[in-house]
C-alpha positions as CSV (number, residue, x, y, z in Angstrom):
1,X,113.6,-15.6,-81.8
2,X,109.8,-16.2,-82.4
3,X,109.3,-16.4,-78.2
4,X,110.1,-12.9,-78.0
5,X,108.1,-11.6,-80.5
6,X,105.0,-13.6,-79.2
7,X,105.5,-11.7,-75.7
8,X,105.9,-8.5,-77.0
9,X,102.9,-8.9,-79.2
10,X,100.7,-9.8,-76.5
11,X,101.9,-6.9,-73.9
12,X,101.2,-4.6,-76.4
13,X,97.8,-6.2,-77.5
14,X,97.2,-6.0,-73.6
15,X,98.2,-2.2,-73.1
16,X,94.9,-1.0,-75.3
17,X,92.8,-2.8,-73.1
18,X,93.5,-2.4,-69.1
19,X,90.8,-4.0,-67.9
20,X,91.0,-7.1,-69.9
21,X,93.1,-9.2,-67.4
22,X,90.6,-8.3,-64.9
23,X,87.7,-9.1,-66.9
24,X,89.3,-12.8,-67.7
25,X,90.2,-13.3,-63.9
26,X,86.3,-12.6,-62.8
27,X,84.9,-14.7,-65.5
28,X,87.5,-17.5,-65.0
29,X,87.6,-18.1,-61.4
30,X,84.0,-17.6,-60.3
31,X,83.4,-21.0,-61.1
32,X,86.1,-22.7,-59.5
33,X,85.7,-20.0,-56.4
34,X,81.8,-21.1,-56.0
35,X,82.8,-25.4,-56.7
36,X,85.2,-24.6,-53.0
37,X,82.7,-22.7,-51.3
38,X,79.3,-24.7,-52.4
39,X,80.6,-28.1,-52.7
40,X,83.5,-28.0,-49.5
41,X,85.7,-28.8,-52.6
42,X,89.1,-27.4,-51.2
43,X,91.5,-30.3,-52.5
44,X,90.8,-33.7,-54.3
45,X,90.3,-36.8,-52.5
46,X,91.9,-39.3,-55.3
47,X,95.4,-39.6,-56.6
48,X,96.3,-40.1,-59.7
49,X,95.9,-38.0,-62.6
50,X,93.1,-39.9,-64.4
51,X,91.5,-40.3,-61.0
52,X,91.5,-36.4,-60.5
53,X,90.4,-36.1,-64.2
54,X,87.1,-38.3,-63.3
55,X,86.9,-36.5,-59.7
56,X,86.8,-32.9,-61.4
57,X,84.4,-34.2,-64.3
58,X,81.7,-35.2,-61.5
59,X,82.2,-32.2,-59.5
60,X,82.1,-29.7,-62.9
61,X,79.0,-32.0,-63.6
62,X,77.2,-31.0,-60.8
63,X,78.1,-27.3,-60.8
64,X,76.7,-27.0,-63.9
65,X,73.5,-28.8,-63.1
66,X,73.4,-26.9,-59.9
67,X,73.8,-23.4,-62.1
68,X,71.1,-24.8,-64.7
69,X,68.4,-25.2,-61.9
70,X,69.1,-22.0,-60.5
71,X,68.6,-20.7,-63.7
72,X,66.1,-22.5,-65.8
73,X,64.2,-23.8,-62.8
74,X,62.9,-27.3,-62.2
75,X,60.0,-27.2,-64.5
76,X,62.1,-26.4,-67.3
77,X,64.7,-28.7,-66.5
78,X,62.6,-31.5,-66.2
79,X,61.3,-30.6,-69.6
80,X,64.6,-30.6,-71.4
81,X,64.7,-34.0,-70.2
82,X,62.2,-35.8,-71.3
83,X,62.4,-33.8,-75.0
């Protein structure tokens, strides 16, 4: 039974490291926690799974823009553009 041996592998790969769970949960989800909270992006608003697909594409598009002028600033950004 290869299944079995993949779990136990992993639990015991996880038991060295405590925190790494905790770690993957904060860098994971603080994206998806600030697309709710910045963009009112609770639930989507199509159906359809290549419609959702698109829907989450645009708003991922945006957060990331978002995060780049936060970071870089506008100058920069505009810069990046027209290189």
């Amino acid at each position: 039974m290869r299944g079995c041996n993949i779990l136990r592998c992993r639990r015991t790969s996880r038991a060295g490291r405590p925190g790494i769970l905790d770690r993957r949960r904060e860098t994971v989800e603080h994206p998806f926690g600030s697309i709710k909270q910045w963009m009112n992006q609770g639930a989507f608003l199509m159906k359809g799974l290549e419609n959702v697909r698109a829907e989450f594409s645009l708003t991922a598009l945006a957060y990331n823009l978002r995060r780049a002028l936060n970071i870089l600033g506008v100058e920069a950004m505009v810069a990046a553009v027209r290189a």
